[in-house]
C-alpha positions as CSV (number, residue, x, y, z in Angstrom):
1,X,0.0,0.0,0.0
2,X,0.9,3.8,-0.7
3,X,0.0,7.0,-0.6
4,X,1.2,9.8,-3.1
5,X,3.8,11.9,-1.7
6,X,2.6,14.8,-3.4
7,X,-0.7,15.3,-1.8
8,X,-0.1,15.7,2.5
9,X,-3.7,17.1,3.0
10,X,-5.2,20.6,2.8
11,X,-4.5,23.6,5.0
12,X,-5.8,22.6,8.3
13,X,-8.5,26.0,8.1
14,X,-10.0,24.5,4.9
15,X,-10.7,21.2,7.5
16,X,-12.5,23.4,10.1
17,X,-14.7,24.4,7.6
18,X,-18.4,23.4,9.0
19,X,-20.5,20.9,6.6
20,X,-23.0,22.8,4.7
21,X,-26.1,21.0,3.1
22,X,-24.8,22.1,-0.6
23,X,-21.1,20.5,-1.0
24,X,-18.3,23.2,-1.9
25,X,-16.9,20.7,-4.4
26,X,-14.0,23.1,-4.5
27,X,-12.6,22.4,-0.7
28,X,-12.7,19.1,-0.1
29,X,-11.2,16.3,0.7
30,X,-12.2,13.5,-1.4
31,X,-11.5,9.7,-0.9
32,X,-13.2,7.8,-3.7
33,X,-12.9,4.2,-3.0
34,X,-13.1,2.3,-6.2
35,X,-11.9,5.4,-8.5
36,X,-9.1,3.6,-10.2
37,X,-11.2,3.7,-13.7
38,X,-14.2,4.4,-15.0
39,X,-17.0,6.4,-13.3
40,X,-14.9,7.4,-10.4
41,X,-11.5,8.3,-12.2
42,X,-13.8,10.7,-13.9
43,X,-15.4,11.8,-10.8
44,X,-11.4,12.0,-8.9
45,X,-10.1,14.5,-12.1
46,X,-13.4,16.6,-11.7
47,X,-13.0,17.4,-8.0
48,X,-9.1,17.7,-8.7
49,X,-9.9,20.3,-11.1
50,X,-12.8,22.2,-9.2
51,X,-9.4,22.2,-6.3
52,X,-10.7,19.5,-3.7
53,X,-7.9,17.0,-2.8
54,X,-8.4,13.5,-4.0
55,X,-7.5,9.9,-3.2
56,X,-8.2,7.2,-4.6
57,X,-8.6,3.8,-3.6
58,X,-8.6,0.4,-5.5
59,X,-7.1,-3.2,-6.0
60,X,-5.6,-2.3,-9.2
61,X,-1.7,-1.0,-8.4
62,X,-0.5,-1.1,-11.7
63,X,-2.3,2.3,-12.3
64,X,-0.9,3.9,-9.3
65,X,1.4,5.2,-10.7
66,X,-0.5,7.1,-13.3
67,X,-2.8,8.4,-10.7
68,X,0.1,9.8,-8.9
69,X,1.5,11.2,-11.8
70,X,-2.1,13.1,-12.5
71,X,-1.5,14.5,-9.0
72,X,-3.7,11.8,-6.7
73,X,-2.8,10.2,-3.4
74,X,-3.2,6.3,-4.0
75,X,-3.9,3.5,-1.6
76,X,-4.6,0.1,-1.7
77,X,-7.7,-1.2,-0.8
78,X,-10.1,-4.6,-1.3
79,X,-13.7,-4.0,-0.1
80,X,-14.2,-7.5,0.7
81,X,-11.2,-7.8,3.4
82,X,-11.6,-6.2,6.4
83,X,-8.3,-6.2,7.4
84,X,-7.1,-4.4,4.1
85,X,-10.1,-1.9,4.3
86,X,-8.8,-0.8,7.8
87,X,-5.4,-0.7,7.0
88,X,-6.5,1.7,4.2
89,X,-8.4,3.9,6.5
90,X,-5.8,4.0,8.8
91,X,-3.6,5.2,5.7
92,X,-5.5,8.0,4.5
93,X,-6.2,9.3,7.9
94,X,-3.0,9.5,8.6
95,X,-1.8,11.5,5.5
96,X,-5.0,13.3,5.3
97,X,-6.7,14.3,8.7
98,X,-9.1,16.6,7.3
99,X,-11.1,14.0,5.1
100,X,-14.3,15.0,4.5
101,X,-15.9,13.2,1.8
102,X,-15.9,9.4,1.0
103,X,-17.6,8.0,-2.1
104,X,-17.7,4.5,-2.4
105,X,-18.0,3.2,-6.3
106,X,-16.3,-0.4,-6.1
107,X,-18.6,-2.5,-7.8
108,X,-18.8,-5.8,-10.1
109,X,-21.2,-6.5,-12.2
110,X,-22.2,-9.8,-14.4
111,X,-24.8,-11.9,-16.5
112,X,-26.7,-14.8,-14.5
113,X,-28.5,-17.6,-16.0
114,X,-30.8,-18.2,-12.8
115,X,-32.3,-21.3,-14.0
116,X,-28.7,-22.7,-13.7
117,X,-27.6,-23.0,-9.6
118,X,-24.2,-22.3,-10.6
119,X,-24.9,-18.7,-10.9
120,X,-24.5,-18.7,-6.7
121,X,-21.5,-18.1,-6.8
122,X,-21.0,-14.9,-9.0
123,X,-24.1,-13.8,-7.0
124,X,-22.3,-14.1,-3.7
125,X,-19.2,-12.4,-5.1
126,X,-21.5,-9.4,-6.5
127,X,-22.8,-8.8,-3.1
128,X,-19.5,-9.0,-1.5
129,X,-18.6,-6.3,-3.1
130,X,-20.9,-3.9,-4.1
131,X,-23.2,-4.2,-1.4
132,X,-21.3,-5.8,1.7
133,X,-18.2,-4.0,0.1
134,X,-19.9,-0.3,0.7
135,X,-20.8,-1.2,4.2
136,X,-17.5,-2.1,5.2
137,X,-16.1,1.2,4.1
138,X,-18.7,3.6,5.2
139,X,-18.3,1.3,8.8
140,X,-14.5,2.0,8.3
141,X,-14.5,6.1,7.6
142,X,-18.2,6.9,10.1
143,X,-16.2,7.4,13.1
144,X,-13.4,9.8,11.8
145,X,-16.2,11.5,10.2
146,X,-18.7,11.7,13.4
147,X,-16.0,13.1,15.3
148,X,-15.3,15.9,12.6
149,X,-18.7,16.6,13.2
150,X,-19.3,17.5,9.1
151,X,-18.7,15.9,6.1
152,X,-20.7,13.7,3.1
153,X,-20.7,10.2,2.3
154,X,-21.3,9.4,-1.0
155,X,-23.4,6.0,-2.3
156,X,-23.5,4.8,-5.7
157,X,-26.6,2.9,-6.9
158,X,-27.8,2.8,-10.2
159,X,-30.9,3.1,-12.8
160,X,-30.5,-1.2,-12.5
161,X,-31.9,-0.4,-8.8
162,X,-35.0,0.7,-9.6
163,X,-35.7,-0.8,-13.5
164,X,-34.3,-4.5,-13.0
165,X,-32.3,-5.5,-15.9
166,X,-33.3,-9.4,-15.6
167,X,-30.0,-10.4,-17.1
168,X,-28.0,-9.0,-14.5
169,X,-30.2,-9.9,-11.5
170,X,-27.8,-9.7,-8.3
171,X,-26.1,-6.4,-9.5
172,X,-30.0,-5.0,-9.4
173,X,-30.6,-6.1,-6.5
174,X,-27.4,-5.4,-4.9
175,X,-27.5,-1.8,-6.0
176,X,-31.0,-1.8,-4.8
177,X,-30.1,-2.8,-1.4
178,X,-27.4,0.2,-1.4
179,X,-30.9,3.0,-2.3
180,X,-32.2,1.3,0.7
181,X,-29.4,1.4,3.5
182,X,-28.3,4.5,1.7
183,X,-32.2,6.0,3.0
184,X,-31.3,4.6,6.6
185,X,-27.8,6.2,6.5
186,X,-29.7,9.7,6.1
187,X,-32.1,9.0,8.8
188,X,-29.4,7.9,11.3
189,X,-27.3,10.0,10.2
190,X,-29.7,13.1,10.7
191,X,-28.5,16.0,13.4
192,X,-24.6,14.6,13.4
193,X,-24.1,17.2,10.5
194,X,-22.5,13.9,8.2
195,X,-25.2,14.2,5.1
196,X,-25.7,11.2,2.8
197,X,-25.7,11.5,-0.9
198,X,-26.4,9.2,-3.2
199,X,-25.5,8.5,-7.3
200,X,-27.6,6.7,-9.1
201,X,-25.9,6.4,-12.4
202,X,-27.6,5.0,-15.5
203,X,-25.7,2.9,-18.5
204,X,-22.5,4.8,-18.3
205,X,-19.8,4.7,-21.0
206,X,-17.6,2.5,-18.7
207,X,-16.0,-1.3,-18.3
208,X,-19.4,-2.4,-16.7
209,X,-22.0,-0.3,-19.2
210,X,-19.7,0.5,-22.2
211,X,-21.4,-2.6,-24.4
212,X,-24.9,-0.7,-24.4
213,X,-25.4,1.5,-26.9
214,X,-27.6,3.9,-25.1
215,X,-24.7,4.0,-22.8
216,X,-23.8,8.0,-21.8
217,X,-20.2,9.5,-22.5
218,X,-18.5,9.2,-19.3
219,X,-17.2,12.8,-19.5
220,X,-20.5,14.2,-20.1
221,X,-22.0,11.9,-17.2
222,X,-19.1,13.5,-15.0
223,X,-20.0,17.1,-16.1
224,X,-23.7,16.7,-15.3
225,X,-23.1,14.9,-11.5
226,X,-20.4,17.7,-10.5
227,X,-23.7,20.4,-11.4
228,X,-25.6,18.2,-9.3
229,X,-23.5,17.9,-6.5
230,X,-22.8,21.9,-6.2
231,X,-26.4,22.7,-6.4
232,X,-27.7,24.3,-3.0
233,X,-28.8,22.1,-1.3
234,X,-27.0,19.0,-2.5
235,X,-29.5,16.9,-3.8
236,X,-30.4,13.9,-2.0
237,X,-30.2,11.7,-4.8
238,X,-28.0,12.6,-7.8
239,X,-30.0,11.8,-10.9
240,X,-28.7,12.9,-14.2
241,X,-31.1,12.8,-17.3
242,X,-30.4,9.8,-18.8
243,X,-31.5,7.7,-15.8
244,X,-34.7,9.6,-14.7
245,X,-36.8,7.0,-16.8
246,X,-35.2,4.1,-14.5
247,X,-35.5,6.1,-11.2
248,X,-39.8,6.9,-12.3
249,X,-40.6,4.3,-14.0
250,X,-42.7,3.0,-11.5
251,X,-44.2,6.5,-10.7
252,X,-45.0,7.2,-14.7
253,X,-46.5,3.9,-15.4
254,X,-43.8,2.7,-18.3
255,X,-42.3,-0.4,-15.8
256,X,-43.7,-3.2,-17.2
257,X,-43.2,-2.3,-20.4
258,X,-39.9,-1.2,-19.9
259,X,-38.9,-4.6,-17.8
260,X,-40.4,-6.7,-20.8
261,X,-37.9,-4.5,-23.4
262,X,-35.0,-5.3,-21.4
263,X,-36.0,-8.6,-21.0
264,X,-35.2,-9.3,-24.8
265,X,-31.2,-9.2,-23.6
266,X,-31.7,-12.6,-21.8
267,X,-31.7,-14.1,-25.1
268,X,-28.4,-13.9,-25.2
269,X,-27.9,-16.2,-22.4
270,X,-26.5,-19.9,-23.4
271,X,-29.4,-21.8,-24.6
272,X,-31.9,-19.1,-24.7
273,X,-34.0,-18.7,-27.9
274,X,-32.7,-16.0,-30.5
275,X,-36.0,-15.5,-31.8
């Protein structure tokens, strides 16, 4: 494990800075867990730019080196390993006292054929990591953050949450479970001044959503969550266009049909009729 010797933290006056309900996206200090690629390496260059300090945590070391090089701290860090998830925290408290702002993106997803028992095991993994995996950090970085008495935690969920996409049935259902605890979070949370935020991406230009072709461009996903995020107030939920049909679907009457349209992808399951 390592952390970037470029970054040592922001001045201590930017940490004493009380938690406001809009986040000031250009004093913080970020740790996105998962932001090695994809969604969050677009998220970690956005706050970089709008002058918040970033790290970024992940299982994939090779590309330290290029995040240190773009100007990030780095650490080490599997969600499903307790031990390695602490000894991360204990890391990036260390070089960077003042965190404010975790956002937790690790997350796997993967097609199912549940009509075939084998699938168990790629649903245990998925909820290892995106949903037992979230807990385990949040748990890791709530008391730092209780103490601070301010700060933002940052879920990610998805469009999948609400509008099931049957071929990938435990990544729905794990990012469902994350709206849910993500709701209890913000009720617990309430009064402590430590607000809850959550991202609820639709198909995103990425390694997990970059086959769809309605996928959206990750840098113009990026653009339209950092509006989001510096609205005042912070919304509770950030919901970009492109995934307000998921989020409503229920609400505007289109879930059936739109469960039955995405249906059509198991299809392309081993064995499953083409026609």
């Amino acid at each position: 494990m390592r952390l970037s010797g470029v970054l040592a933290g922001p001045p201590e006056s930017m940490a004493s800075r009380p938690s406001l309900l809009s986040m000031d996206i250009t004093s913080r200090t970020v740790l996105i867990v998962g932001g090695t690629s994809g969604i969050g390496h677009e998220l970690a260059r956005r706050f970089d730019s709008a002058g918040s300090s970033v790290v970024v945590g992940g299982r994939s070391t090779h590309l330290f080196a290029g995040l240190e090089g773009e100007g990030f701290g780095a650490v080490e860090i599997d969600v499903t390993s307790q031990a390695s998830v602490s000894r991360a925290r204990d890391e990036v408290l260390q070089a960077y006292p003042s965190l404010d702002t975790v956002v937790t993106m690790s997350g796997v997803g993967m097609p199912e054929d549940l009509r075939n028992s084998d699938h168990f095991a790629d649903a245990e993994a998925t909820m290892a990591v995106n949903f037992l995996g979230t807990v385990r950090v949040i748990d890791a970085f709530t008391p730092h953050l209780l103490e601070r008495g301010s700060g933002t935690i940052v879920t990610v969920s998805s469009g999948i949450g609400f509008l099931p996409f049957p071929l990938m049935p435990t990544y729905g259902a794990s990012k469902a479970a994350i709206h849910a605890y993500s709701e209890a979070l913000r009720a617990q949370f309430a009064g402590t001044g430590l607000e809850v935020t959550e991202l609820v991406p639709p198909a995103v230009a990425t390694g997990v959503g970059g086959s769809n072709p309605h996928a959206l461009p990750l840098e113009a996903y990026g653009a339209e969550v950092m509006e989001l995020l510096a609205q005042d107030p912070t919304p509770h939920e950030i919901l970009v266009q492109g995934v307000l049909m998921h989020r409503w679907a229920e609400r505007d009457g289109t879930y059936d049909e739109l469960v039955a349209q995405r249906s059509r992808a198991l299809a392309t399951l081993p064995g499953r009729s083409q026609g």
